[in-house]
C-alpha positions in Angstrom: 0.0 0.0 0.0 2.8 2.4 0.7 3.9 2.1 -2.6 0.8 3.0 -4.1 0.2 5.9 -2.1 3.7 7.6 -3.2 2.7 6.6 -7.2 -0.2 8.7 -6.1 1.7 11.2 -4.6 4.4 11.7 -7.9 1.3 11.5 -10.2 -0.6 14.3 -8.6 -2.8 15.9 -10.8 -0.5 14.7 -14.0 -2.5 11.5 -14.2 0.2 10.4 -16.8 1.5 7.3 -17.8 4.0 5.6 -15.4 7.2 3.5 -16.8 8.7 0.8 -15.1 11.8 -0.3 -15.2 12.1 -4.1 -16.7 13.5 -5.0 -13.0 10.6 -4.6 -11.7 8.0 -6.9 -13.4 6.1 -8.0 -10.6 5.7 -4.5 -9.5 4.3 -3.4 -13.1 1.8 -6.1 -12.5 0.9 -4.5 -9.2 0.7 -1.3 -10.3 -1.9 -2.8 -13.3 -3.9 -4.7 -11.4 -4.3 -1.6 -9.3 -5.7 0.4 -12.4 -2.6 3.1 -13.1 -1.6 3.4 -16.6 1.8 1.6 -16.2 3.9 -0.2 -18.4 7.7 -1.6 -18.6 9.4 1.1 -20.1 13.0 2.7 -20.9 12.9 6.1 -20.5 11.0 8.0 -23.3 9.9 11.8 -23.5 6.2 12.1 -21.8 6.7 9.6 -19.0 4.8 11.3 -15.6 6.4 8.5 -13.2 9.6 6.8 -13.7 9.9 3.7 -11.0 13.4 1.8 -11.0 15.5 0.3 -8.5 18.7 1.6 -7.2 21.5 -0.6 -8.5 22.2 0.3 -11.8 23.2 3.7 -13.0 23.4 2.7 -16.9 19.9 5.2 -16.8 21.3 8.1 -15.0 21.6 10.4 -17.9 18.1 9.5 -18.9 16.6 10.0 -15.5 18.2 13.1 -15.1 16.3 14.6 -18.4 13.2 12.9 -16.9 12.9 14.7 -14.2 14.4 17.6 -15.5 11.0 17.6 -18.0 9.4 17.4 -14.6 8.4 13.5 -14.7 8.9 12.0 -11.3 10.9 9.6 -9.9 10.3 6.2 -7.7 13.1 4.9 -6.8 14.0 1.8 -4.3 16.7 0.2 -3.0 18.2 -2.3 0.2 21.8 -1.9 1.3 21.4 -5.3 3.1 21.9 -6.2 -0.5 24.6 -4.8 -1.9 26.0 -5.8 1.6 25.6 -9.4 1.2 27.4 -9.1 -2.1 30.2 -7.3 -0.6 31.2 -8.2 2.8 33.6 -5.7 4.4 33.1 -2.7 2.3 31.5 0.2 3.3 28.0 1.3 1.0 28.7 4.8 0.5 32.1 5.3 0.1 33.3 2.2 -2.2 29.9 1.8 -4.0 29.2 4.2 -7.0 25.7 4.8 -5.8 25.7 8.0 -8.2 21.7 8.6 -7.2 23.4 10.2 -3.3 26.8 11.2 -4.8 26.7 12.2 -8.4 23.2 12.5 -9.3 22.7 16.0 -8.9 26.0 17.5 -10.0 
């Protein structure tokens, strides 16, 4: 339910088609079966919600202009993850998490 509620929230008033990243398959079908207007998606021109996860930046150029064309942005991610993948390494510092470090510059 929280997820819905922020959809809600980005969509405000824009009531505009929402792209999902092809990650996220199950979440497309939640988002469907909920009746929003969402489909998987690479980022095109138009999109009102983008919703991705936070472990690949091979889209950060084309989030940027999405939001920048004032689309919105759902984003999600565990550290627990990346973590378990990575014993002994600090999250912030040794992983290029460019949504915190590089996003906006």
């Amino acid at each position: 339910m929280v997820m819905l509620n922020a959809i809600s929230w980005l969509d405000y008033e824009k009531k505009g088609k929402i792209g999902v990243s092809k990650h996220l398959g199950d979440f497309n079908k939640l988002l469907r079966k909920e009746g929003l207007d969402s489909n998987i998606s690479n980022l095109v021109s138009g999109l009102s919600v983008y919703c991705c996860n936070s472990y690949d930046a091979s889209e950060a150029k084309g989030i940027k202009r999405c939001v920048a064309e004032g689309g919105s942005l759902l984003i999600a991610g565990q550290a627990w993850n990346w973590s378990k993948k990575n014993p002994g390494k600090n999250y912030c510092p040794d992983h290029h998490f460019f949504y915190h470090k590089d996003f906006f510059h």
